[in-house]
C-alpha positions as CSV (number, residue, x, y, z in Angstrom):
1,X,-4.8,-11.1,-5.2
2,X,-1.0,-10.5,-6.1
3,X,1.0,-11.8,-4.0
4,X,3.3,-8.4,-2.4
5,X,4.6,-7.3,0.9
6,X,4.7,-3.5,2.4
7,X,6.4,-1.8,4.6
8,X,5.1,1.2,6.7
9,X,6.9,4.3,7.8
10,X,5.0,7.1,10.2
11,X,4.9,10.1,8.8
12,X,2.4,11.9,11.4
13,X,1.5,9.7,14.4
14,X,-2.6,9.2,14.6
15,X,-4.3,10.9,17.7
16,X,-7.2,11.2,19.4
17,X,-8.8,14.0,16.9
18,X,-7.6,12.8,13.8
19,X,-5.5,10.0,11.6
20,X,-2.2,9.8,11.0
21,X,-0.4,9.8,8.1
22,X,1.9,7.2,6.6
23,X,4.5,6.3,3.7
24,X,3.3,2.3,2.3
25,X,6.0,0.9,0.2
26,X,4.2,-2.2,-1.4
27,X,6.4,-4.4,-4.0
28,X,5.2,-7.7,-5.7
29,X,5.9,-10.8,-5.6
30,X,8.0,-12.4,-9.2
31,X,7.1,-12.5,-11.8
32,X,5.0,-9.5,-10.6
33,X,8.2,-7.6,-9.1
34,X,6.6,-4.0,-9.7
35,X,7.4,-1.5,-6.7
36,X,4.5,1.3,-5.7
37,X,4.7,4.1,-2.7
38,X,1.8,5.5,-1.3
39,X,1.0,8.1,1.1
40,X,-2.0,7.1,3.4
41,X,-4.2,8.8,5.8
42,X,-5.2,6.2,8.5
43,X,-6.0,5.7,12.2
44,X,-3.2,2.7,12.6
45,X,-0.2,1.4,10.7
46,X,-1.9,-1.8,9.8
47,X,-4.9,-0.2,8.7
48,X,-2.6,1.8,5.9
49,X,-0.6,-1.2,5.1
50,X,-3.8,-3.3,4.2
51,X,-4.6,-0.2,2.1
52,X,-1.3,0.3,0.7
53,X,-1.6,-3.8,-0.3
54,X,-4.9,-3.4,-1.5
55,X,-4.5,-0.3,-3.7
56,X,-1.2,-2.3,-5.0
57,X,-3.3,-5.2,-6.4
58,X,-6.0,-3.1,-7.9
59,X,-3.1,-1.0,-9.6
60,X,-1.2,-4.1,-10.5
61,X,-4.2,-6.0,-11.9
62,X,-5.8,-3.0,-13.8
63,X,-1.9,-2.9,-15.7
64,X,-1.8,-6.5,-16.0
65,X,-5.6,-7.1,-18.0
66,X,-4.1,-4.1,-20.2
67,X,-0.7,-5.7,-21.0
68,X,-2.4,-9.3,-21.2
C-alpha cells in the first residue's frame, strides 16, 4: 500500500434512511507526493476516508506499473 493520509469534510451528514456524503482529500506520501479528491457516499466519515485511501492506492499503483 502507498503510504498517504486524507482528510474528510461533510458534505451531507449520514442519517437514519440513507448515507451521507463526503469530500476525501487523499495525498501521498514522497516520493509518491500525488494529490487526489474524491466525493464519497458512506454511512460514517471513517468509512469514506478508508475508501478515499483505498481508491488513492489503486489509482496511484495502476499509474505507477504504467510509468515503471
Amino acid at each position: 500500500m502507498i503510504p498517504c493520509s486524507a482528510i474528510v469534510d461533510v458534505i451531507r451528514e449520514p442519517s437514519l434512511i440513507g448515507m451521507g456524503a463526503f469530500k476525501v482529500e487523499v495525498w501521498g506520501k514522497e516520493p509518491h507526493d500525488y494529490v487526489r479528491v474524491y466525493t464519497i457516499n458512506a454511512a460514517s466519515d471513517t468509512l469514506a476516508a478508508q475508501e478515499g485511501l483505498r481508491r488513492f492506492d489503486e489509482e496511484i499503483s495502476l499509474l505507477l506499473s504504467k510509468e515503471g
